[in-house]
DSSP file (Angstrom, degrees, kcal/mol; ACC not computed):
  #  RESIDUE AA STRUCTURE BP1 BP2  ACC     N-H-->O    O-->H-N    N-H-->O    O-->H-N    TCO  KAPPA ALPHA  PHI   PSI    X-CA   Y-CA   Z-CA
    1    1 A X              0   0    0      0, 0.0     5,-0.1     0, 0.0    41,-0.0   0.000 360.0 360.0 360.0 143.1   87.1   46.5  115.8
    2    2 A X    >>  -     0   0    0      3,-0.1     3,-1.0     1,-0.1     4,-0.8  -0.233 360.0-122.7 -17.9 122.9   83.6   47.6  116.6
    3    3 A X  H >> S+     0   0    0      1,-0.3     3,-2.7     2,-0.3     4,-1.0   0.992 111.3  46.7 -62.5 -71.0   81.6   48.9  113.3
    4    4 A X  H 3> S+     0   0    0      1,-0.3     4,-0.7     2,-0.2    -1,-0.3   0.608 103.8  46.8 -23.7 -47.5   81.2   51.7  115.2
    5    5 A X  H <> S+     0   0    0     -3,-1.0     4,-1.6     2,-0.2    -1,-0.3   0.415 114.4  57.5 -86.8  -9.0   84.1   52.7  116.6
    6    6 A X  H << S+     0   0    0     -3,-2.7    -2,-0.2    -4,-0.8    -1,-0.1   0.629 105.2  49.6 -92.7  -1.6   85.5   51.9  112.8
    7    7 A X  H >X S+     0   0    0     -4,-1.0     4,-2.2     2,-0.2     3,-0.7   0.710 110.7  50.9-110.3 -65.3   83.0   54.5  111.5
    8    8 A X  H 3X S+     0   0    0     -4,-0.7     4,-2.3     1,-0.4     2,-1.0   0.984 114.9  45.6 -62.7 -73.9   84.4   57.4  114.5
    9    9 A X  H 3< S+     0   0    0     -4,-1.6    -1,-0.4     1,-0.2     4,-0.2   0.121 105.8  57.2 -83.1  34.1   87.9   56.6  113.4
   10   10 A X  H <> S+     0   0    0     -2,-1.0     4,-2.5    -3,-0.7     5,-0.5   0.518 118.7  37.1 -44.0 -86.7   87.0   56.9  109.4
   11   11 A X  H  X S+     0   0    0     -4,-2.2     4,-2.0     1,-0.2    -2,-0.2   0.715 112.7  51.4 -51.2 -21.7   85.8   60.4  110.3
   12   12 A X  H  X S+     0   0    0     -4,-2.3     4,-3.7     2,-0.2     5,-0.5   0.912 114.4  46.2 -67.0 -61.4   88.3   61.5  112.8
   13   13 A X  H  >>S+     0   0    0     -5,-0.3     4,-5.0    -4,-0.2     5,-1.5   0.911 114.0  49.6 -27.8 -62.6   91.0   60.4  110.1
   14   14 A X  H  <5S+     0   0    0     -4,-2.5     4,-0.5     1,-0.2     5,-0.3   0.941 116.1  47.0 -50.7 -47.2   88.7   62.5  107.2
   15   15 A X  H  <5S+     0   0    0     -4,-2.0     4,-0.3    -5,-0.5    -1,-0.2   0.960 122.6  27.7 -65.2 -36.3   88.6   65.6  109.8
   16   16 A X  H  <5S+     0   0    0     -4,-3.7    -1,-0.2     1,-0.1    -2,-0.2   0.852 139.7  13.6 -99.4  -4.6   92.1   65.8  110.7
   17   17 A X  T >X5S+     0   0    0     -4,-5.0     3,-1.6    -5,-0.5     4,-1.3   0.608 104.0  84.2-122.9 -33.5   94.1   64.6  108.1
   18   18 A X  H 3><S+     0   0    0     -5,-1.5     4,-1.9    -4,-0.5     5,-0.1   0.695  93.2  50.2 -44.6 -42.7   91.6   64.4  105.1
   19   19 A X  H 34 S+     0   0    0     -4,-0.3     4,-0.4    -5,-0.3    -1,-0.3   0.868 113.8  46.5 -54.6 -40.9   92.2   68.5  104.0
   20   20 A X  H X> S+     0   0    0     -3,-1.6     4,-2.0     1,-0.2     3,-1.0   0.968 112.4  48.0 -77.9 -51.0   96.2   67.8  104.1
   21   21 A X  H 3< S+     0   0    0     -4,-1.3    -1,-0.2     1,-0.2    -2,-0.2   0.786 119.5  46.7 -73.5 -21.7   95.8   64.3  101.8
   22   22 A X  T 3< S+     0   0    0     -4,-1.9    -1,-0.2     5,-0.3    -2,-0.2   0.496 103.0  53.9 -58.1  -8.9   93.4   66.7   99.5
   23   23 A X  T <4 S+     0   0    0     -3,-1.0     2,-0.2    -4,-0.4    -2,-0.2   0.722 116.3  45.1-115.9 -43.2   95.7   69.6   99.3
   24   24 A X  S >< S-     0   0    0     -4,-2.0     3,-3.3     1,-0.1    89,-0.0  -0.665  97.9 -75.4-103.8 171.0   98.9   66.7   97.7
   25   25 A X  T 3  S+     0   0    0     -2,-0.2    -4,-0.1     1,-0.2    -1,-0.1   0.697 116.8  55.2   2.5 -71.7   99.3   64.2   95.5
   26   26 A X  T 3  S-     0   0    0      1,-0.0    -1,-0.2     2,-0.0     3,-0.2   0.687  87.7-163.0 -79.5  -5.5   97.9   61.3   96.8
   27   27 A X    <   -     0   0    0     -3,-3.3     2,-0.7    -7,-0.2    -5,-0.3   0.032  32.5 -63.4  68.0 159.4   94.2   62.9   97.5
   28   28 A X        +     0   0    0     -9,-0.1     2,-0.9    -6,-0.1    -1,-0.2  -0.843  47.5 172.1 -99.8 116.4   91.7   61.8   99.5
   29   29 A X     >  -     0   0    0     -2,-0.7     4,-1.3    -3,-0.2     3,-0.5  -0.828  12.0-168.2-113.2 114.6   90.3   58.7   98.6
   30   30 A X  H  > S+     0   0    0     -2,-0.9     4,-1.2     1,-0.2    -1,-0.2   0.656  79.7  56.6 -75.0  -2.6   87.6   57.5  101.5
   31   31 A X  H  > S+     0   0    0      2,-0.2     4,-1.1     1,-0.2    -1,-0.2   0.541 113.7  35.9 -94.4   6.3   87.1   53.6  100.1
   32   32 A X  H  > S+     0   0    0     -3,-0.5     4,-3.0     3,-0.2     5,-0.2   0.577 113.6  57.5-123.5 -25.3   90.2   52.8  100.2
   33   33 A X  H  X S+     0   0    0     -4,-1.3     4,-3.3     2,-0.2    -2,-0.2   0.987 118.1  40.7 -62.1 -48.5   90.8   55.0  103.6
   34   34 A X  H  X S+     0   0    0     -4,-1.2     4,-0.9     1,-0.3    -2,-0.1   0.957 107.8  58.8 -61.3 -61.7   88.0   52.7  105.0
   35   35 A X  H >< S+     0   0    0     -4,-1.1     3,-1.1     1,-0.2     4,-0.4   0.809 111.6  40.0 -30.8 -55.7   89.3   49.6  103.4
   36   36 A X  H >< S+     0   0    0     -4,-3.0     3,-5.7     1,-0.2     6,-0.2   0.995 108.1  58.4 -41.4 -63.9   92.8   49.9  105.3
   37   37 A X  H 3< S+     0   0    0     -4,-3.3    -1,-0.2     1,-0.3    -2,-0.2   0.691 114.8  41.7 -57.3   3.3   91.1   51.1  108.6
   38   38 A X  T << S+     0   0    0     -3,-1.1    -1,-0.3    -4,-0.9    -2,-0.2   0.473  81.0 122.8-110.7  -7.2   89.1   47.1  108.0
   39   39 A X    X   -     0   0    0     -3,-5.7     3,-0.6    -4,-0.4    -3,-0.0  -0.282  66.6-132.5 -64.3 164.4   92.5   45.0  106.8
   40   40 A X  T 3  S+     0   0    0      1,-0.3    -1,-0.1     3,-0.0    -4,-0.0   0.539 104.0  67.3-102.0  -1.3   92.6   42.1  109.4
   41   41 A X  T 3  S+     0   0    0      2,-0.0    -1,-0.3    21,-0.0     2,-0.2   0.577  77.4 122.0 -83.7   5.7   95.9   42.5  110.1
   42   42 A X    <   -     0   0    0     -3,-0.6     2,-0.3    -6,-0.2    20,-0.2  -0.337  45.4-161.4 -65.8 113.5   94.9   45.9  111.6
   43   43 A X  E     -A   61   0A   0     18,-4.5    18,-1.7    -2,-0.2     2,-0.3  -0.798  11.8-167.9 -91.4 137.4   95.9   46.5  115.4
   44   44 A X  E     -A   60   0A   0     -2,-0.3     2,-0.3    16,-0.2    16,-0.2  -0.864  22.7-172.1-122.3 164.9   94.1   49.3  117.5
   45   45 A X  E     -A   59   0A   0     14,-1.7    14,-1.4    -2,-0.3     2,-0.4  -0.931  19.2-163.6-130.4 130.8   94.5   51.1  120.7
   46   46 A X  E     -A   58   0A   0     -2,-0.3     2,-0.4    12,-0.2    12,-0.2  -0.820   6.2-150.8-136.2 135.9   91.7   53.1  121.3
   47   47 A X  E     -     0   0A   0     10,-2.0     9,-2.3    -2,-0.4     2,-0.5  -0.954  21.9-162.3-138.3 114.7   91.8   56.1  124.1
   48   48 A X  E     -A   55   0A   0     -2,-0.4     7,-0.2     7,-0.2     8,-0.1  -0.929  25.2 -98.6-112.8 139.0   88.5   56.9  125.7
   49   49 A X        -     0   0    0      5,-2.6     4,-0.2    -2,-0.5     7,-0.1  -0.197  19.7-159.0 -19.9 122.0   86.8   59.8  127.8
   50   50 A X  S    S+     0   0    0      2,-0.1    -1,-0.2     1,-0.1    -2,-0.0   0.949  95.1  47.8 -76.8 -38.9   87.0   58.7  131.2
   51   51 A X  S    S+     0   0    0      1,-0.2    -1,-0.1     3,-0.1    -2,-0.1   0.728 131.2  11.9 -74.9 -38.4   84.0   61.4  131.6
   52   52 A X  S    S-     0   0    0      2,-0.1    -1,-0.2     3,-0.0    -2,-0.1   0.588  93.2-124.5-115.3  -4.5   81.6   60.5  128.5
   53   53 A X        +     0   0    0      1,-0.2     2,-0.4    -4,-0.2    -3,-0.1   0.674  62.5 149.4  63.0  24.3   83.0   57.3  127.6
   54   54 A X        -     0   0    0      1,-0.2    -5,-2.6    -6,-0.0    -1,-0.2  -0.553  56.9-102.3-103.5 114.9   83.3   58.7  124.4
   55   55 A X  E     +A   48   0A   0     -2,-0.4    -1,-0.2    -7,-0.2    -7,-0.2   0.030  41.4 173.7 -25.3 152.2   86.4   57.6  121.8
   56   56 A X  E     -     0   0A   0     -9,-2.3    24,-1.3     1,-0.5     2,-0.2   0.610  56.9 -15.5-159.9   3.7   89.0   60.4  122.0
   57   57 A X  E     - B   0  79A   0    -10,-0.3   -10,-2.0    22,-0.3    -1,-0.5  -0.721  57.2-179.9-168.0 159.7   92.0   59.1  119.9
   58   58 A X  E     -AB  46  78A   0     20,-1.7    20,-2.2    -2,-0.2     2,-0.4  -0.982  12.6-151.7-146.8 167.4   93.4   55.7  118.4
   59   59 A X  E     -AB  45  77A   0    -14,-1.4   -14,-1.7    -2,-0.3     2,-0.3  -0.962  10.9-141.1-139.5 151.4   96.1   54.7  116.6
   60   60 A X  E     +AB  44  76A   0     16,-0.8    16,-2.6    -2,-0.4    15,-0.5  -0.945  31.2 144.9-131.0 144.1   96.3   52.0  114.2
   61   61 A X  E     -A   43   0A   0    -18,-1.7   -18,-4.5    13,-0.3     2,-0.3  -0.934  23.2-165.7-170.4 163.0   99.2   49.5  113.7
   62   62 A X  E     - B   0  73A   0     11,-2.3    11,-3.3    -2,-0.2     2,-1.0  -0.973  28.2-116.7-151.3 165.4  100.7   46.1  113.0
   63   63 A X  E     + B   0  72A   0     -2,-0.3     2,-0.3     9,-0.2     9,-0.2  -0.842  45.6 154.4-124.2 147.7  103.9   44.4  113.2
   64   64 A X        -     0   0    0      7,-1.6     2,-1.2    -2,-1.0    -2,-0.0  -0.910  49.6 -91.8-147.8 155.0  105.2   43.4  110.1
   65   65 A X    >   -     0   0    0     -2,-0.3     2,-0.5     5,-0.2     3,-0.5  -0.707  38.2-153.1 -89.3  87.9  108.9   42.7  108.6
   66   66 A X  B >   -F   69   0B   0      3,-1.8     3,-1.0    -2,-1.2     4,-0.1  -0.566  67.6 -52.1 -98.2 128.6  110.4   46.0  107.0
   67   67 A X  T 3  S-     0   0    0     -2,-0.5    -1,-0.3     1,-0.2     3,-0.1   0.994 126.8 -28.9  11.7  90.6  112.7   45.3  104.4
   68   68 A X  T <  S+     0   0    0     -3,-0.5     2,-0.5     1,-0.2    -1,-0.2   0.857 116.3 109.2  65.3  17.8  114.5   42.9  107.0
   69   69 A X  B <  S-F   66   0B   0     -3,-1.0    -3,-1.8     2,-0.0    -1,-0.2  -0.835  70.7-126.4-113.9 142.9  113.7   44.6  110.0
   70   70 A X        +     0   0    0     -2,-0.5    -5,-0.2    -5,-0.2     2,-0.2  -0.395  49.7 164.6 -53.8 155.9  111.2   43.8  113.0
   71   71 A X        -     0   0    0     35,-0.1    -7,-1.6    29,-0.1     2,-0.6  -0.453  49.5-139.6 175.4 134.7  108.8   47.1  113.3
   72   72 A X  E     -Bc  63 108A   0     35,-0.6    37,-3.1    -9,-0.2     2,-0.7  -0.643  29.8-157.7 -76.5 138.5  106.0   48.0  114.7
   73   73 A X  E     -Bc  62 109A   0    -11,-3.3   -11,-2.3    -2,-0.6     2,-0.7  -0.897   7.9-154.5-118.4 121.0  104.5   50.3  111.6
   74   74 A X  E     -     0   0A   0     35,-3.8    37,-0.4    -2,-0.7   -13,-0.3  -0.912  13.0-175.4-112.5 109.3  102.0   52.6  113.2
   75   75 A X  E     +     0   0A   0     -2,-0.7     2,-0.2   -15,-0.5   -14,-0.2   0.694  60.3  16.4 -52.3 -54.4   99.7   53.5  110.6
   76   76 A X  E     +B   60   0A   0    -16,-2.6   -16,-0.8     2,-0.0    -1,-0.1  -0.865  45.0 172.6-128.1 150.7   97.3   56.1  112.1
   77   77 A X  E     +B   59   0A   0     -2,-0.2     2,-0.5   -18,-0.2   -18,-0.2  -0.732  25.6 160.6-143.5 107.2   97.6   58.3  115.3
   78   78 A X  E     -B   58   0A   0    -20,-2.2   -20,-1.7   -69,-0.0     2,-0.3  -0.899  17.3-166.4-116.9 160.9   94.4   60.9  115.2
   79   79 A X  E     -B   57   0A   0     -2,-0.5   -22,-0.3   -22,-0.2     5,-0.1  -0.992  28.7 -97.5-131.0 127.9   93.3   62.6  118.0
   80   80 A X    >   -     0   0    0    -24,-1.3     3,-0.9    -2,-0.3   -24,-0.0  -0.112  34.7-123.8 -45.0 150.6   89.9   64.6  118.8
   81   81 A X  G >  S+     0   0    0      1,-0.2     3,-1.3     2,-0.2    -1,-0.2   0.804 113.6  57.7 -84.5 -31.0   90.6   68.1  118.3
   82   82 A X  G 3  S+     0   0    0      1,-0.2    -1,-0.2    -3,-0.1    -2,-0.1   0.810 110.9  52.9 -74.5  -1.3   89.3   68.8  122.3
   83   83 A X  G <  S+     0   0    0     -3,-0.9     3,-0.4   -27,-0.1     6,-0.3  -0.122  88.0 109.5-119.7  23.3   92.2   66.2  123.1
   84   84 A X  S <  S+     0   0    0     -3,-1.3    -3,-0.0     1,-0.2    -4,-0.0  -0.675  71.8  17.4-117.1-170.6   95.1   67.6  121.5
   85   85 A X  S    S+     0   0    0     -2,-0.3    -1,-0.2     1,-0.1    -4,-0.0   0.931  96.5 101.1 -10.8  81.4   98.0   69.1  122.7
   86   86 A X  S    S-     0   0    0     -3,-0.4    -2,-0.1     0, 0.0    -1,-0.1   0.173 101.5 -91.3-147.7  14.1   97.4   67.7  126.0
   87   87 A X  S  > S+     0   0    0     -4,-0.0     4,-4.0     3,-0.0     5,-0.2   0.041  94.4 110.1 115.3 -41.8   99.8   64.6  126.1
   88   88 A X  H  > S+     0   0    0      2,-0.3     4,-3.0     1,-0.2     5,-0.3   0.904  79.3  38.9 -64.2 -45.8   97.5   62.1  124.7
   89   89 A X  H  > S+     0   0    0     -6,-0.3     4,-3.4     2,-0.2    -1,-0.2   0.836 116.4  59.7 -78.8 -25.0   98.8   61.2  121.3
   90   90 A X  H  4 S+     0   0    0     -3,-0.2     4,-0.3     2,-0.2    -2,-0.3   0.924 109.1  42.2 -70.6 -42.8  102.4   61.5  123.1
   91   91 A X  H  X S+     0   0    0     -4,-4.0     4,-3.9     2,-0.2    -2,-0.2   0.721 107.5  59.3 -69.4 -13.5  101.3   58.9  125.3
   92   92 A X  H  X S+     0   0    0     -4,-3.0     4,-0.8    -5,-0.2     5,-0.6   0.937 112.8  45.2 -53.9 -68.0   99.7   56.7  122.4
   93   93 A X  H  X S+     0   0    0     -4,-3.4     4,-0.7    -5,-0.3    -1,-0.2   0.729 108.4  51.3 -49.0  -5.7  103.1   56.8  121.0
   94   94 A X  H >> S+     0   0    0     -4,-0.3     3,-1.3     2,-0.2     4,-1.2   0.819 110.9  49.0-100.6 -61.3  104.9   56.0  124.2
   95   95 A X  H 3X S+     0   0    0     -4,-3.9     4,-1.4     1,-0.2     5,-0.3   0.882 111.9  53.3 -59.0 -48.4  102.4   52.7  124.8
   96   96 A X  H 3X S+     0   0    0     -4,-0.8     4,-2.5     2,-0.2    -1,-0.2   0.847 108.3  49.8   0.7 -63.2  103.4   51.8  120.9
   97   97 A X  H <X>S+     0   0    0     -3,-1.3     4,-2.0    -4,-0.7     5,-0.6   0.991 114.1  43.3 -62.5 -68.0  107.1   52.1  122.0
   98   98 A X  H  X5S+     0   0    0     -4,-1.2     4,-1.6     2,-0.2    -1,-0.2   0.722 107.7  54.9 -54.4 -20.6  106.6   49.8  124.9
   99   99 A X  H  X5S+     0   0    0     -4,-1.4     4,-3.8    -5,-0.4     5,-0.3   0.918 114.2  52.2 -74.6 -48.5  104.4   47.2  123.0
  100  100 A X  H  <>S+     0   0    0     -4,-2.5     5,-2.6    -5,-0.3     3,-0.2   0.885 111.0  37.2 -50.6 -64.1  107.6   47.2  120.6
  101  101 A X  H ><5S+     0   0    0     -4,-2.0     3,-0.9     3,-0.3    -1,-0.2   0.810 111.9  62.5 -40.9 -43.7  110.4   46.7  122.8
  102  102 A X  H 3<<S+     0   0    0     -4,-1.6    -2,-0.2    -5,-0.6    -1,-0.2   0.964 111.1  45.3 -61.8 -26.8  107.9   44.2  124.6
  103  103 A X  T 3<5S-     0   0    0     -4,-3.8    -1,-0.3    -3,-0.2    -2,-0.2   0.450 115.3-116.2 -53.4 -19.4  108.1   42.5  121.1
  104  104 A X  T < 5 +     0   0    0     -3,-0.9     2,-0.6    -5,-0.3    -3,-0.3   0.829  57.4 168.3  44.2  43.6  111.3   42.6  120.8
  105  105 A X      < -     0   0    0     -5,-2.6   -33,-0.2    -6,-0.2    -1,-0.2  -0.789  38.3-138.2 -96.7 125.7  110.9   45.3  117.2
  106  106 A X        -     0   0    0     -2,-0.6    44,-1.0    -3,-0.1    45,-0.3   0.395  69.8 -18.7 -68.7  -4.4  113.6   46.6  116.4
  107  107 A X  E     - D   0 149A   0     42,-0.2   -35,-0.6    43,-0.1     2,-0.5  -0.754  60.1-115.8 179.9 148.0  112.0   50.3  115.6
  108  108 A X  E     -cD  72 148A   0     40,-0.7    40,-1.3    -2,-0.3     2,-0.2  -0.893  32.9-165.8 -86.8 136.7  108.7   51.8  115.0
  109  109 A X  E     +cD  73 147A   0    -37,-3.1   -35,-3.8    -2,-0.5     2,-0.3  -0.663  14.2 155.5-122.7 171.3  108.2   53.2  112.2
  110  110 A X  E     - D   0 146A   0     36,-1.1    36,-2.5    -2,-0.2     2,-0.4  -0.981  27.0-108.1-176.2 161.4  105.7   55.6  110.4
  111  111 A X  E     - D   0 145A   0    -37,-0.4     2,-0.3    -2,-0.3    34,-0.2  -0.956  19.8-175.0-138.1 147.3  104.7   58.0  107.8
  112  112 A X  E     - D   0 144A   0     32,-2.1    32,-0.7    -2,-0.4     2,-0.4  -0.717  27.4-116.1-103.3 141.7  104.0   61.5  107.5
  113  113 A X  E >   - D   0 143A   0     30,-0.3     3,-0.6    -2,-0.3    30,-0.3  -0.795  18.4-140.7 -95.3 141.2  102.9   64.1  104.9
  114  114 A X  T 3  S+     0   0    0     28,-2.3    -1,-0.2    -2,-0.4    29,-0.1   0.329 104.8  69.4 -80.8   0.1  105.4   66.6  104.2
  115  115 A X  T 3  S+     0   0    0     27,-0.4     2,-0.3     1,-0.2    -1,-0.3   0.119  89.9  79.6-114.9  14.7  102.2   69.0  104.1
  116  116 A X    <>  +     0   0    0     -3,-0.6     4,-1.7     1,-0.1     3,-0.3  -0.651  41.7 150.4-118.6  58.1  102.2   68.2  108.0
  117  117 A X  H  > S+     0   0    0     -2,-0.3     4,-1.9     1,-0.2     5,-0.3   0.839  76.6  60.7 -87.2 -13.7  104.7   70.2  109.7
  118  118 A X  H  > S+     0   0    0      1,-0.2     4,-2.4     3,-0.2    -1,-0.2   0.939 111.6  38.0 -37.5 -61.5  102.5   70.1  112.7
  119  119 A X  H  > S+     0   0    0     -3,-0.3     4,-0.9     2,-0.2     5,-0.3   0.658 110.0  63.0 -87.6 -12.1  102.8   66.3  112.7
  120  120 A X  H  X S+     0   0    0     -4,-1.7     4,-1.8     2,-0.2    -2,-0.2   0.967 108.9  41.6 -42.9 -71.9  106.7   66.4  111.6
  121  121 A X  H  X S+     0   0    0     -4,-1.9     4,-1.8     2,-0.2     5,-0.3   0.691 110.1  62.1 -71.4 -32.8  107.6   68.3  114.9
  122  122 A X  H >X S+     0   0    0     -4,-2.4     3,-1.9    -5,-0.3     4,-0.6   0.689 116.4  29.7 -18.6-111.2  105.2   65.9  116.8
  123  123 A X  H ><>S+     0   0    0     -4,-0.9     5,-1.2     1,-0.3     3,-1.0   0.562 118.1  50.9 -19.0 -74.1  107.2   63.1  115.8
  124  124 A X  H ><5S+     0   0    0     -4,-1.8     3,-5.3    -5,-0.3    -1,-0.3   0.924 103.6  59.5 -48.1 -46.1  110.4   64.5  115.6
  125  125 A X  H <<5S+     0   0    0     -3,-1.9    -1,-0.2    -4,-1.8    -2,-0.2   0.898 101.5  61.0 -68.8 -36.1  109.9   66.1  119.3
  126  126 A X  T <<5S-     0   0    0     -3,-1.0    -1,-0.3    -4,-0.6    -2,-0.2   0.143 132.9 -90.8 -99.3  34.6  109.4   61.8  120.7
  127  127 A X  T < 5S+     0   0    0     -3,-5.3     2,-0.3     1,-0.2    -3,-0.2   0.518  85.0 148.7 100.4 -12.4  112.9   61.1  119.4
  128  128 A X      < -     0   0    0     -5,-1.2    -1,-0.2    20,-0.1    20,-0.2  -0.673  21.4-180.0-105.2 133.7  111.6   60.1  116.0
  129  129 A X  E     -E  147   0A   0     18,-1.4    18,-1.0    -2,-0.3     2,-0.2  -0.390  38.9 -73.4-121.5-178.2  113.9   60.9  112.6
  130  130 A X  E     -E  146   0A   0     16,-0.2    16,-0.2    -2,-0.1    -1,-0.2  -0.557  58.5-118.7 -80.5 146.5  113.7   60.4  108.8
  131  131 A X    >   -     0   0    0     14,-2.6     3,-1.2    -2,-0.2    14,-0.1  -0.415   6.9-124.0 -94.7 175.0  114.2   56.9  108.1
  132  132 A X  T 3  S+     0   0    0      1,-0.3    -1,-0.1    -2,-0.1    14,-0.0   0.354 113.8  50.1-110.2  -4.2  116.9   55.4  106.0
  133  133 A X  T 3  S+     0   0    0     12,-0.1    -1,-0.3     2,-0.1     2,-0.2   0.340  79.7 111.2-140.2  34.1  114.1   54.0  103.9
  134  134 A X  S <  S-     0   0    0     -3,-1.2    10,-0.1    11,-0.2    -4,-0.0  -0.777  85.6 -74.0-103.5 163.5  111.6   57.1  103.0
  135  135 A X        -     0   0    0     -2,-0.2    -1,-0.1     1,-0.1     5,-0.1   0.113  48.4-108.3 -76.0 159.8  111.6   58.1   99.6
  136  136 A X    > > -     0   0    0      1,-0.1     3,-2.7     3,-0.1     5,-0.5  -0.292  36.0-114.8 -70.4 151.1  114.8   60.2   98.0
  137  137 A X  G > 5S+     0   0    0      1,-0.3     3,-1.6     2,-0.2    -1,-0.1   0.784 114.5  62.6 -75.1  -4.4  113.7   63.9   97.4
  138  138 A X  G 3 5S+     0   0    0      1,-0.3    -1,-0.3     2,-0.1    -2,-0.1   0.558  88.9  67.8 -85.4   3.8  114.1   63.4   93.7
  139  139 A X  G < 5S-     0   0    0     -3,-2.7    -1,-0.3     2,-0.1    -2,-0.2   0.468  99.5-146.1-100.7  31.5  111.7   61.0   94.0
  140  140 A X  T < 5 +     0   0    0     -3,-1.6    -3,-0.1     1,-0.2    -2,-0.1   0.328  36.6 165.5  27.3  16.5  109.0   64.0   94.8
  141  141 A X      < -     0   0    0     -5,-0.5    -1,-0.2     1,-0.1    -2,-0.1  -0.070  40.2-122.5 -40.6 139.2  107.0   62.0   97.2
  142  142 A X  S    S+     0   0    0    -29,-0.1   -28,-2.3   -28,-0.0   -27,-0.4   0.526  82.3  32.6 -19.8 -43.1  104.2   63.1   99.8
  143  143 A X  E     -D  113   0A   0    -30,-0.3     2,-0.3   -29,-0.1   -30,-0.3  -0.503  62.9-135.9-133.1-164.3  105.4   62.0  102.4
  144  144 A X  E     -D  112   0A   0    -32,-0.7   -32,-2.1    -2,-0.2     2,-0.5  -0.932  20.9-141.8-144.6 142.1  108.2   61.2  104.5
  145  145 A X  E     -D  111   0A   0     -2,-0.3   -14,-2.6   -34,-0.2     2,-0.3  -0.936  25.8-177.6 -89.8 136.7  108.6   58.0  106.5
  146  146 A X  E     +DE 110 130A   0    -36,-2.5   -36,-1.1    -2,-0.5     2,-0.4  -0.941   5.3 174.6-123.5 165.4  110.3   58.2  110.2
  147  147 A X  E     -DE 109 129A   0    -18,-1.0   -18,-1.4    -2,-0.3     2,-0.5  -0.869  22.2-135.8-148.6-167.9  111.2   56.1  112.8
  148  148 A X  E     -D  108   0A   0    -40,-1.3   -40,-0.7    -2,-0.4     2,-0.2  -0.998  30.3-119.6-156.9 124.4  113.0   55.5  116.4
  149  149 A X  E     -D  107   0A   0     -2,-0.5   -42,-0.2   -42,-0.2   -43,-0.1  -0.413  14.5-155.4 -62.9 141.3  115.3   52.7  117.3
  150  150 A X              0   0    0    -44,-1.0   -43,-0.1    -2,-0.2    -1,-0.1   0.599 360.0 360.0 -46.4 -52.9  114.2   50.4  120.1
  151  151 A X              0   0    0    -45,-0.3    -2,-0.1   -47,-0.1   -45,-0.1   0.059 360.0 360.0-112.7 360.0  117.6   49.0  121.4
């Protein structure tokens, strides 16, 4: 991706998610946030202003083999705060869904901060459930992984 456009989603990530990964466990660490948003297996979709041309959400993803399963693993979905709850991050996830099924992946999958009830009921509200492979509550994790069947 563009240095640039990797630079906007570094700081959209830090604004909208960066207080919640400060506030548990895992913290916020920005080199290692940057480092992910630069691995080369990293896929984007990028959602622009029709009106400034201006980024206005992306999501970042790969398809990868989870524990024996096809999945598209969506990594990031941030959104601009002047472009949320308006559809847009519901329709990121819907062109996700379709890339998957065009794939033939057997589910998309994804993870969530339990300190995110915002982004739960997101998720939960496009059909998406706790997955049969996020961590056991004894094991006090952060987060939660979910996902949505395919087939």
């Amino acid at each position: 991706m563009d240095p640039k456009l990797l630079k906007w989603a570094f700081k959209l990530a830090e604004r909208n998610v960066g207080p919640q990964y400060r506030a548990c466990s895992l913290g916020w660490q920005p080199k290692i946030k940057q480092a992910d948003l630069n691995k080369p297996w990293a896929r984007y979709l990028v959602a622009t202003d029709v009106t400034t041309k201006k980024p206005a959400a992306y999501t970042m993803f790969r398809f990868d083999l989870d524990y024996g399963r096809s999945v598209l693993y969506c990594y990031e979905l941030q959104v601009e705060a002047e472009f949320q709850r308006k559809g847009l991050g519901a329709f990121m996830m819907k062109a996700l869904e379709q890339m998957a099924r065009h794939f033939s992946m057997e589910r998309v999958v994804l993870t969530v901060l339990k300190n995110n009830p915002d982004g739960m009921r997101f998720y939960q509200q496009l059909g998406y459930e706790v997955d049969e492979m996020s961590p056991d509550k004894e094991e006090n994790a952060a987060y939660e992984i979910m996902s949505k069947g395919m087939f």
